[in-house]
Structure formats: C-alpha cells, structure tokens
Phi, psi and omega in degrees: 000118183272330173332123160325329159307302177262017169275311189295322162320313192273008189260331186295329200278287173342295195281337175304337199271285186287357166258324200233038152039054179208152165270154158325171181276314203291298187305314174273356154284349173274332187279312173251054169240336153225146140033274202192154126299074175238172208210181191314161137308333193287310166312313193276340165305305194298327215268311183282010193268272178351280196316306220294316186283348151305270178309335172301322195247333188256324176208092170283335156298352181310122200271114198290325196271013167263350180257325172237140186254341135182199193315216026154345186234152140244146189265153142341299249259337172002274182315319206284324180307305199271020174250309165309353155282243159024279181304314177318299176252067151307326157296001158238042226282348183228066179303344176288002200239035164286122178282022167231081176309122191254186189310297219283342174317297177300330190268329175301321166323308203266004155295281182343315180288323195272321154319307218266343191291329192313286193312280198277002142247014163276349175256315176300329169316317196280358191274329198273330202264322176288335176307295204301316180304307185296315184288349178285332192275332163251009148297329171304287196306321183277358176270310156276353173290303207286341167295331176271344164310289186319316203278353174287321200274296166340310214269294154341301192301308232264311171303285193307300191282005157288327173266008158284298193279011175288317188282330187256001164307333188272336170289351171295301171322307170288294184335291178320304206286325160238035185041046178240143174298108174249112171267090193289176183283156163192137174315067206266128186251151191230139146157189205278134158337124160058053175270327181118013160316298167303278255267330167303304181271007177286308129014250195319339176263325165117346186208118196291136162204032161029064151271346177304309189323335201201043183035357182343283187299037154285325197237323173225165186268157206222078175313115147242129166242101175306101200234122209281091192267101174313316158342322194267125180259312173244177182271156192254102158267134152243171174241158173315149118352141178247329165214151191247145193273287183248166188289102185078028164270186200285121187283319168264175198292187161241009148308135186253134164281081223282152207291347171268002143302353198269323171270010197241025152263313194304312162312314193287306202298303167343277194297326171280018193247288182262338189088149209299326180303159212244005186253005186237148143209215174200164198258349163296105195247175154329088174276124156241116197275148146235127160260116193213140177321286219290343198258161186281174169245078180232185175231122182258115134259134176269132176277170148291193195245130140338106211249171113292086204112137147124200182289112214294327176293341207259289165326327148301314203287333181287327228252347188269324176255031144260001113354280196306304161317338196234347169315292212296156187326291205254049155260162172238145174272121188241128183245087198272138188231144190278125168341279187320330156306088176347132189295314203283341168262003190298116183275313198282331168297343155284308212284344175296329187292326196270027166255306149311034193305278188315011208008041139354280173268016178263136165295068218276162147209160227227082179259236160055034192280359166290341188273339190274319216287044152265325194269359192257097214288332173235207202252301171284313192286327181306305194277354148308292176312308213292303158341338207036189214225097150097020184232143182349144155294139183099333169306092214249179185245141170272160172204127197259150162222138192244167177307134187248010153262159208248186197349083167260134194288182198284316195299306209299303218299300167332295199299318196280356179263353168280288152356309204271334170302290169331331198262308177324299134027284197295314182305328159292316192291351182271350160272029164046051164282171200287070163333306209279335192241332175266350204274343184286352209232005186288118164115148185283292226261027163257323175295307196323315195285316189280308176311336164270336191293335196268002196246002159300267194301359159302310186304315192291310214289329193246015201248346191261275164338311178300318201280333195270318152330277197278356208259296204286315198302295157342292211290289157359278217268331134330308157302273152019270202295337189284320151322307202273344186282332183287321180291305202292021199221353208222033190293347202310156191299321225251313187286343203261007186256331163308314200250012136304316186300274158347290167344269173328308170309312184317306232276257163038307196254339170308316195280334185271345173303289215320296209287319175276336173133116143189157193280355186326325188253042205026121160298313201265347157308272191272335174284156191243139164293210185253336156312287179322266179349292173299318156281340159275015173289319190089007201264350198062178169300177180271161211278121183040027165281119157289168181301082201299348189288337185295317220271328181243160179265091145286172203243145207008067166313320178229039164268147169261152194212175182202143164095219164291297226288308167318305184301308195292326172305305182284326172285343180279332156330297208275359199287293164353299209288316210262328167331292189284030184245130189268140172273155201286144193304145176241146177271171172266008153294312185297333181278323159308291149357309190257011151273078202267203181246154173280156172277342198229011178192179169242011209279127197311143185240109168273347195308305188351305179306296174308289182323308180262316158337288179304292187322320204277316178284318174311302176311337158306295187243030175222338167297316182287346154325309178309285185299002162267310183303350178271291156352301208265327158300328162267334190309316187273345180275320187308317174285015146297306203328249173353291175311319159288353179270341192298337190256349136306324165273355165295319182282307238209027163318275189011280177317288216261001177069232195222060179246017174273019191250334176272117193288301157347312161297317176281342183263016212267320157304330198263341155320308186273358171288307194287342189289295165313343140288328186269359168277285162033262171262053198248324186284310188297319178292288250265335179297305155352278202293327185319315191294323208284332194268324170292330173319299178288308184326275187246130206266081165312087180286318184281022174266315195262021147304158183068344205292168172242132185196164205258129202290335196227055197276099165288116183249024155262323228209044158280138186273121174340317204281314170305316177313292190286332182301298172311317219276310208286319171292321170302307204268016159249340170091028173280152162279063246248190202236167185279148167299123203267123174272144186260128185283335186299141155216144170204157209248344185262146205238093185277193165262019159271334204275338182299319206288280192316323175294289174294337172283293183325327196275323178273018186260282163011268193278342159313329171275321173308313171306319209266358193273318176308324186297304225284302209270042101311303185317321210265353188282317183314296181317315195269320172233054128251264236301285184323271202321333174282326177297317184264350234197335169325262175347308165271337180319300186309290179312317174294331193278331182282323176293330194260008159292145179284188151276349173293339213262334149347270156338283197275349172282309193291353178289283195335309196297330184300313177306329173302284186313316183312303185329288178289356162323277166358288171307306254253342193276268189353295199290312175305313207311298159320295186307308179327274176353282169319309183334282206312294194294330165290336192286334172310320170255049089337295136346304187288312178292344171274007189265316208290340178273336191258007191265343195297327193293322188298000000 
C-alpha cells in the first residue's frame, strides 16, 4: 500500500514487532489474505537494516533469506519463519535492552526512538487537525446563531426606542417651542481627518447622503437633530436659517431636502460663510432636522478633524473649537480613532483626556477595523490588541468597520453594516480572542446598543430635573400672566414714567457691577472667550499678525468673561499684540532719501533720518491698531446690554412690574446705550490719534532712555523665538540701556552708514512702540472705561426726561398691544406646562412602580 496510511500502519507493526516481539492479530490477518506486501523503498530499507541487525545478533541460525525475497517484497512464509522464531525466544523477548549494546544494537535503539517521535507527532498533527476541524464547525454554528441574533437585535432595538422617544419628543418640543433649556443627551463625534467620523453618524441615522466624500465636516461643525417621527417612512430633512428675519418665525425652512442633496446644501451653506478656500473655518454651525421613523431623538455633532500638519492657524481654530464643543456635561464623547493607528500614537485620545481624564462620558472607537483584524494572527496577539494601551481600568474601545461602497438605499446600507460585523466576527473567532471579555465591544450595532444604553439612562437621569423644570416654568409663566393682567390695568403716564427711572438705575448700577466683576450675569451662559469674542465682534484680526495665543499666556484666554473682566483681557491682548510688532523693513532707497540736506548747512544728519523714518513706519504699522482695539472695546461694552437686561428681569421684576417686557421701551434703550458707547469711542479714537500725532510730530530721544528692553537685541535681522523673548522681558519689567548713537557722519550711503541709520531708526521705534503701548492702555482707560462709570447714567436719564408725553405715550401704546399679546401666550403656554408637568410626574410614578416591581 503506497498511501500514507499503510506506511504508517507498517511503521506501527515495525515497532509493535522489536517491543512486544510479535506482529499484531489485524496485521497477520491482512498478510495472509495476500500475496506481499508492498511499501516505499525507503521504507523497505529501513525494515531490511533492522530485521538483518535484529537475526545478526539475536538469531543467528535464522535462515535470513526467508525473510527477504527481494528489493521491494517481503513473503508470507518470511514473517511467518520470523514470528516462530521470535516466540522461541521469548525467553528474551526484548534481547536489545542488554547493557552491553553492541553497533547493531544501538542502531536498532535509535530505529525504535524515531519511530515512536514519528507515531506522536503524527498523532498530534492529527488531534490539531481534528481541533481545527471541530473549531471550524463551531465558527459556522456561532456565526449563524449571532447572524440571527443581529436580525433579533435590530428588531429589540427598534421596539425600546420607540417607547423611549416617545417620551422625550415632547420635551424636544418645549425647548424648541418656548426656548427652555433641558440637558438632553448629545453626541459630540471627535477624531483625526478622515478617521470615519461622518460615516459613524451616517451608521447612527440609518442613511448614506455622501458627506464623506467632501470632507464638509471639516470646516464647519455640523448639528444634527434627530427627531424619531413614525409618519416618516423616509426622512425629512430641513435645514436651520442661517439668519432670521422676523421675531417667532419658524427657525427652520420649510422645504425639504431630499437626502441626495444634502451634501452638495451643506457645501453651499459652507462657503458662504468661509469661503471656497480650505484654510478657514468657523465655529457656526450647521443645523440640520431630520425626521425618520427609525431615527433616535438625540443631537448628533460632527466636528471638525483633527490635523496633522498643514496651516498652523487653521490647526488651532480646529482644535480650540472642538475643545469648546466637548465641555459641556451632558455631552457624551464618542472618540474615534483609525485600527491602523498604533496606541502609542493616538492623537484624538489625549485631547479628549484633558476635558475627560477618566473617559468617564467617552465612548473610545477604534474605527476601519477591517485593515487591523487580518493581522492579528492568534489569540494573544488579538487580546492584547483588543485590551488597549494605557486606558482606566475596565475601560475597553469598541471597534467597527462600516461600508466602504456609497449609495447604498437604507436597507442594503443596514444589511452591508451587519455584513462588515459578521466578517470581523469571523476573523476573530478563528483566532480563538477572548469572547467572554471583548465580544460586547465587537461591531457597529454593539457601540450602537451601549450607546443607546447610555443615553437611556442619562434620559432616566434627567426625567427628576425635567419634572422640577416644568414645576418652575408653572409657577413663572403664572406669576408672568398675573403681572401682566396687573400692568395692563396700571397704564397711568406719571406711574409708568416712575418705574422707567427706576429702571434706568437698576439697569446702571447693573453695567457698573458687570465692570468691577460679579457672576450676577451667569458667566458660563453669556460670557465669551477670547476666540469667541474675536470671531463674534466682527473687527476682524490684528493687522498682518499670527496668532499670538500659540505663542503668549494672554490671561484667561480660555475663559468665558463678560464686562471688566473681558476689557482687562483685550488690553493685555493688545499689549501683546503691539509689543510684538517689528519695525518694518526699510530699503536704502528710503534711507538715502531720507538723508537729506539743512537750509543752513549739508552735513548729512542721521537721527534727522531715523527720526522721519520711525514717524513714517510707526503710522504704518502702530496706528491701525487704535481702530481695531476700539471695535472690540465697544463690541464688549454693547454684550453688557442684553446680560444685563436678561438678569433685571430675572432679578429684579418685583420692582418694575414688567417692563423689561416692553419691547418698544427696551429697543428705545438699547438705542440710546449703543448711541453711547459709539460716542465713547469716537471721543476716544480721536483723543488716541491727537496723541499718537504729537507723540510722533517731534521724536523725544531722551524720552526713549530707561525703556525695557534686552541689551543685545538685533532689531534688524530678528527671529520669532528673538520676538518673544523682547516681548517677555518687556511685560516682565526688565531693564535695558539708552540708546547708543554713533559718532562717523558721511554723505555717501554705504551699507555701514544704511547698517547705522537703521539701527537708530530701529532702537528709535523700539521706543516709540514700547511708549505707544502704555499710553493707549491709558487713553482706554480715561476715555472709554471712566466715561462708563461717570457718565452712563446721566446720559440715560437725560434722554428719557426730555421724551414727551406723547412720544410716551406711543412707545407705551405699543407695549400695551404687545402685552395684551402675551397675556394670551403666557394663558397657553401655563396651560402646556402644566400639562407636561402632569404627564412627567406620571412617568416618574411609572418608573418608581417599574423599580419596585424589578425589586420584588
């Protein structure tokens, strides 16, 4: 038999033959039903090397040529001569195992040895081939049970959020419908460019609308709200207003977008805002409603990614507002990172740790997990992987891979994310990882499940607040309509002219709190950074400046402030700002020039030079400052308004009855407030520039001794790392030496006499620069700040004493029809909250019946 089988049967019969010095019962019934036996050469050698040194040494009368008959056969009457043989000497049945072993002996030994390593690893090869076989036959069985699981799960899932979002629709609804705040849950998705983020909330909607295609979430953050509507068999997308026209219109349109449109509004919306170029972006984003049977009642945001690289201001503005974006509590983090990335390299995961050290509200994921689960070949390396690196204990990462083909319609689109699960799935189980500790973290619709678990219980977590909420709104909007039925009955001229006055103090002594400091006006509401402030001023940036925030500790940069505390923040901005400004390059045409000839002599003068130089480069790049820094100083006095009018009626009704309600009164104030602050600084520039012109006129040299300044400062031929280094010594209160003049004078303007001239003219505006900073700070002060304090107040008063009464009259006619108006809402509106009240306290009730029947 040549089959690897019965070579191996004759190597077992061999050794069975030379231990218990017999063939089997099964071998000699197969020999004598035929003819020979035949096997390898290889086989048949080995068999006559043995045999012949087994009978050389043990039985020598054995007549040898009965055992072999030729190359390739041994005969029947052989075996049989050599089993009768054999059995004789049985009084010796193992003669080799003599200790005085001779060559043929030893060789026989070292048959015997080779045989028995053959026979076991031939039985292990075969025990591992039947494991591998048994373990394929139960990856087939767990692949279908979990394929009908998933189709089990889908169905489970879909039944709990329909009784889940039944209950928070309506709370979506009062936000919306009466602009109160709830902290429902929401989604913040975080990670590196083209980590798979849109494709993760494509996942989370239920529908492909190829935003991946075009980075769109790159450039602006991108709101999605989802709102779960049974009606919609497909989804209804609007998008937000990007500005409102009138006062309670529909914020969003009423147009629908159909879903293969959506990215190329979004594209739109994008550019009108930053514009087609790739280097800006803005932190306003994009609202989008989706209504879908199928979808949760959550708020999805997409951020922008993370870079590597690229334009260095463009990398801050992503990274400060996706920061900004990820404070609040009762956001959940979802932190997506690409398979392929190396743990020890993970970018998006420190920064999520300094908002999140604990990843506490985070979600980490791991996505692309299709490119990683190939390489991972066993068991220890998968659960190793699997394990992460350096994260809370217990803290394990899900890790997904989504479709990578595009308009795909909603079912398929489902079906290929199961499909993409299934295959990881597999690729694990044939590497035997640890199921029991990794397998809940496998998978889209496994992140999906914890994620909804987790926005459950936040929703349970928030149904006790919500209910204490609508409790307050009740009491409010009661109080409110009880005021307002009480104003409209109190119209006298004389009274309503009382509680204006009144007002007016309040509002007064409010704008001078704000300005010396108190949390009066929530901070964490209304207050601004130092980003924010710059982009919703509208002043644009400082003139040919980078971004000084990479580079200085401006103070609470990334605090939100309002008032003085903001005001102090933008002059240490601005000191920053003016500091760091170099003086500007000059040519030696210009210097040559400006060495010009006397009415009463020729002799080349250089300070003369350096002197109109400095006048001509300070106005350059030190004037426009004043007018940006003014922008922004009324810009911080104007966002008093409002926070102060919002925390008098929150405070301070009692007093004024409801006349923070009249809107006619109120724009009639914020007209003459805002008239006042742009006189302000209209006073204020002009004082600035008067100095700035005087300043300038004639060039004090011995004014610019003492300045702080670093003694061995090249102010021609400086490096940033040189900049900040002047800047830090100045704004630290170091001391530098007077300017040193050079005695050569020549009329021909070589480059030592250019080399000198410039140096005078840049010691020169080093001083002019560092004089300029302090007295604007000081200008600021005396006429913007002071003038809020001294001066506000009678401003306010005088213009409301010389209203007539008519003029009275017709602001408070307005207000009344208006009141009557809210009279109305304010019945309506009690009506709903109540309501609402009533059915949250029910489902309170339901869940404390549901706890205590879970306890029993």
């Amino acid at each position: 038999k040549n089959t690897r089988n019965n070579m191996d049967n004759l190597d077992r019969e061999l050794l069975n033959l030379t231990r218990n010095g017999s063939f089997s019962d099964a071998f000699l019934s197969a020999v004598s039903s035929r003819e020979t036996i035949t096997t390898s050469e290889e086989t048949l050698n080995q068999a006559q090397m043995l045999a012949a040194a087994m009978f050389e040494e043990n039985f020598p009368a054995f007549p040898k040529d009965s055992l072999v008959t030729s190359k390739n056969t041994t005969s029947q009457a052989g075996i049989q001569t050599l089993q009768t043989s054999l059995q004789r000497g049985a009084s010796d049945p193992n003669p080799l195992s003599s200790n005085n072993s001779s060559p043929l002996q030893t060789l026989q030994r070292q048959r015997t040895s080779s045989l028995s390593g053959t026979l076991d690893q031939d039985d292990t090869l075969k025990r591992k081939r039947d494991d591998d076989a048994s373990w394929e036959r139960r990856v087939t069985r767990k692949l279908t049970d979990e394929r009908k699981a998933v189709r089990e799960r889908h169905e489970k899932v879909n039944s709990m959020n329909r009784d889940l979002f039944r209950l928070f629709n309506d709370l979506q609804g009062i936000s919306a419908d009466f602009n109160v705040e709830f902290p429902n849950p929401e989604i913040v998705v975080v990670g590196m460019q083209s980590d798979g983020k849109s494709s993760f909330i494509e996942g989370l909607l239920g529908f492909q609308f190829n935003i991946v295609d075009t980075n769109i979430g790159t450039r602006r953050p991108l709101i999605l709200q989802m709102i779960n509507d049974s009606t919609r068999e497909e989804p209804f997308c609007r998008f937000r207003k990007e500005t409102l026209t009138a006062e309670g219109e529909d914020p969003y349109e009423q147009r629908d977008v159909p879903i293969s449109y959506l990215t190329d509004e979004i594209m739109r919306r994008t550019e009108a805002l930053v514009g087609s170029n790739k280097n800006r972006v803005s932190a306003q984003p994009i609202f989008l409603r989706v209504e879908y049977k199928n979808c949760a009642n959550l708020t999805i945001i997409d951020t922008p990614g993370f870079r590597l690289g690229g334009d260095e201001k463009l990398l801050r503005d992503i990274e400060a507002m996706v920061m900004d974006l990820i404070k609040p509590q009762h956001r959940i983090i979802v932190c997506l990172e690409q398979s392929t990335v190396e743990w020890a390299n993970s970018l998006s995961r420190p920064m999520v740790k300094k908002i999140d050290p604990q990843f506490t509200r985070s979600i980490l994921v791991n996505t692309k997990f299709d490119n990683r689960v190939k390489e991972l070949r066993d068991s220890e390396c998968a659960n190793k992987y699997l394990a992460g690196e350096g994260l809370p204990k217990g803290k394990i990462p899900f890790y997904i891979s989504m479709p990578i083909r595009r308009n795909l319609d909603p079912r398929r689109f489902k079906e290929e994310i199961d499909e993409c699960y299934l295959s990881d799935y597999k690729e694990l189980l044939q590497v035997r990882f640890d199921e029991d500790q990794f397998g809940a973290n496998i998978g889209f619709l496994k992140l999906k499940d914890h994620l909804e678990a987790m926005l459950y219980q936040r929703y349970k977590e928030s149904i006790i607040p919500t209910v204490q909420v609508l409790e307050n709104l009740c009491i409010k909007t009661h109080q409110e309509l009880e005021a307002v039925k009480k104003e409209l009955k109190d119209t006298n001229l004389e009274i309503q002219k009382s509680k204006v006055n009144n007002f007016l103090g309040s509002f007064v002594l409010f704008i001078e709190r704000f300005l010396e400091g108190t949390v009066m006006g929530d901070p964490d509401k209304f207050g601004l950074t130092l980003q924010e402030e710059k982009m919703e001023s509208g002043s644009g940036d400082w003139p040919s400046m980078i971004d000084l925030m990479e580079l200085y500790d401006i103070q609470n940069s990334g605090f939100k402030l309002y008032g003085g505390a903001q005001y102090e923040r933008l002059l240490n901005e601005f000191e920053y700002v003016s500091h760091s400004i170099e003086f500007p390059s000059t040519s030696i045409n210009e210097v040559a020039s400006a060495l010009g000839t006397s009415k009463s002599h020729n002799v080349p003068f250089f300070e003369a030079a350096a002197s109109d130089i400095v006048q001509a480069k300070a106005k350059q790049v030190l004037l426009p400052l004043i007018s940006i820094l003014l922008c922004r100083c009324k810009f911080i006095m104007n966002h008093l308004f409002d926070i102060t009018i919002n925390t008098i009626i929150a405070n301070e009704s009692h007093t004024f009855g409801i006349l923070g309600r009249y809107d006619s009164f109120i724009k009639e104030l914020q007209s003459c407030y805002s008239a006042f602050v742009e006189d302000t600084k209209e006073k204020c520039e002009a004082k600035a520039l008067d100095d700035f012109a005087a300043f300038t006129k004639i060039m004090d040299w011995d004014l610019m001794s003492g300045i702080s300044e670093l003694t061995d400062y090249d102010y021609l031929a400086c490096t940033s790392e040189d900049t900040k280094k002047r800047v830090e010594a100045i704004m630290g209160g170091n001391r530098g030496q007077m300017l040193r003049q050079s005695t050569g004078r020549s009329r021909i303007v070589d480059q030592d006499i250019y080399q000198r001239v410039l140096m005078m003219a840049g010691r020169l505006f080093a001083g002019v620069r560092y004089f300029f900073t302090k007295y604007i700070r000081a200008k600021m002060n005396a006429f913007f700040l002071d003038p809020m304090f001294q001066q506000l107040g009678r401003n306010l008063t005088d213009h409301f004493r010389k209203m007539t009464d008519a003029q009275y009259e017709e602001m408070f006619n307005l207000g009344i029809a208006q009141l009557k108006q809210r009279a109305i809402t304010l019945e309506a509106q009690h009506q709903k909250f109540t309501a609402q009240r009533d059915r949250f306290k029910q489902v309170v009730s339901g869940f404390k019946k549901l706890s205590e029947e879970n306890s029993a």
